[in-house]
N, C-alpha and C positions, 0 to 999 in steps of 0.2 A: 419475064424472068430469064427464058433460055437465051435471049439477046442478049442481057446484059453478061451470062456468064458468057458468051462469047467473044463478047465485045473490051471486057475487062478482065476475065479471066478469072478462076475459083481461088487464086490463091489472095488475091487484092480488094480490099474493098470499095465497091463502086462509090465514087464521091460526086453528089450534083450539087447543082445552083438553081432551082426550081424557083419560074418568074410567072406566076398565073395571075398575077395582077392585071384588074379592068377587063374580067372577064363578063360579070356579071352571074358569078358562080354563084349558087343558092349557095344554104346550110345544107340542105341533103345533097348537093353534089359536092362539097366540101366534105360530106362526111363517108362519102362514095370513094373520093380521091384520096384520100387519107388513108383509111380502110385497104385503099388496093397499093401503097405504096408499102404498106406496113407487112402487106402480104408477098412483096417486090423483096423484102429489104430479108422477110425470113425466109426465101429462098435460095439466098446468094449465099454460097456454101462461107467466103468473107467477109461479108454483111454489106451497109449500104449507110452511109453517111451522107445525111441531107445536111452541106457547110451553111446554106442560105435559102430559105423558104420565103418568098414575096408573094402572099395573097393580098395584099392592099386592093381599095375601092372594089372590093365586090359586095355579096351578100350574107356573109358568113355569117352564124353567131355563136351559140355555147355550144352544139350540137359538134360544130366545128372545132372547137378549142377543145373539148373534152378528145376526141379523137386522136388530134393533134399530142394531147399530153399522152395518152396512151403510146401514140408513136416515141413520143420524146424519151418517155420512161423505156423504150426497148432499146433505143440505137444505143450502141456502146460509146459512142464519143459525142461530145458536143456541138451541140447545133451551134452559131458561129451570130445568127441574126434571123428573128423573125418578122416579118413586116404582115403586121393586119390589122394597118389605121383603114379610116373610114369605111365600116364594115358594121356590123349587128351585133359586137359582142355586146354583152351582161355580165353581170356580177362572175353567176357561175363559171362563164367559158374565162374570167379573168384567172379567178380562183384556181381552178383544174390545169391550166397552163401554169402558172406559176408557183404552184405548189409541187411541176414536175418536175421543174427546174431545182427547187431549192431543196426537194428529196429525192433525186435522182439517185436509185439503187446502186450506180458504179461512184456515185458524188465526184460526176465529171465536171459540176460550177461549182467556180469560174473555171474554163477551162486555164492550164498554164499554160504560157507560153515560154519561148527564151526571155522575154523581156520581164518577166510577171505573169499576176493573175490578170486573164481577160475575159470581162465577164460577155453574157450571151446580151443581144442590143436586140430589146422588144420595143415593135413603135405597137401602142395600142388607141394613140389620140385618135378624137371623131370615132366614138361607138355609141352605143348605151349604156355606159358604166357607170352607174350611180355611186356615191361615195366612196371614189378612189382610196382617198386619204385615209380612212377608217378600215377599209378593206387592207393594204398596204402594211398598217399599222399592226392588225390583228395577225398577218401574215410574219411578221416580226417573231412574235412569240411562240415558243415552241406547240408543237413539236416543226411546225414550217422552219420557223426560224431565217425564215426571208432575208436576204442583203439586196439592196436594190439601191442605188442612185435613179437621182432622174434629171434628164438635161434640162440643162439652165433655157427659158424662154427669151428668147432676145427683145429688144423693141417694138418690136413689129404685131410679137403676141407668138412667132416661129421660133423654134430650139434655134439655139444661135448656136 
């Protein structure tokens, strides 16, 4: 934390692009990193904005996403893209993440841009997530009240 206010200075908010993908990171070291990121982010007297988190192909699962949401729900501005295909999540770590999103306390999503609304880009394919669609659904209805698209599959069976 004393680097970063040095490095960025107390009046700015430090902005990363965190790429820990094909680490082979457990759930408890996910919920380790998380945890001390969260503890990074409340020391920086201008806080700490994660624009891009890529945890893909490791070992993550709900233990991870619940952490995560917890972070999500503190940063003042929106996370921009989270990546955590092929990993361990479940139902719950679906739920807890994107329940952070769609009741974020400052109701930074979608974030705007000058262009429009841009919404936050969750890859969650390849996990353990039993009944998306239902889950999705339920997520819909208040008090979640979920907005979500999901991309189009192309030929192949890949988001075109």
């Amino acid at each position: 934390a004393a680097v970063l206010r040095r490095s960025v200075g107390p009046d700015r908010p430090a902005v990363l692009e965190l790429d820990l993908s094909e680490n082979d990171l457990t759930d408890t070291g996910g919920v380790d990193l998380l945890r001390r990121l969260t503890e990074v982010a409340s020391g920086h007297p201008a806080g700490l904005k994660v624009r891009i988190l890529k945890l893909f192909a490791n070992r993550l699962g709900d233990a991870s996403c619940e952490q995560l949401a917890r972070f999500i729900s503190l940063q003042g501005e929106a996370v921009d893209e989270v990546h955590l295909s092929h990993n361990c999540v479940g139902q719950r770590g679906l739920v807890a993440l994107l329940t952070a999103l769609a009741l974020h306390p400052s109701g930074t999503y979608p974030r705007q841009a000058a262009t429009g609304a841009c919404p936050c880009w969750v890859r969650l394919e390849h996990n353990e997530i039993e009944d998306v669609e239902g889950l999705l659904a339920a997520l819909q209805q208040p008090p979640t009240k979920l907005r979500f698209c999901l991309a189009p599959r192309g030929r192949d069976g890949g988001c075109a």
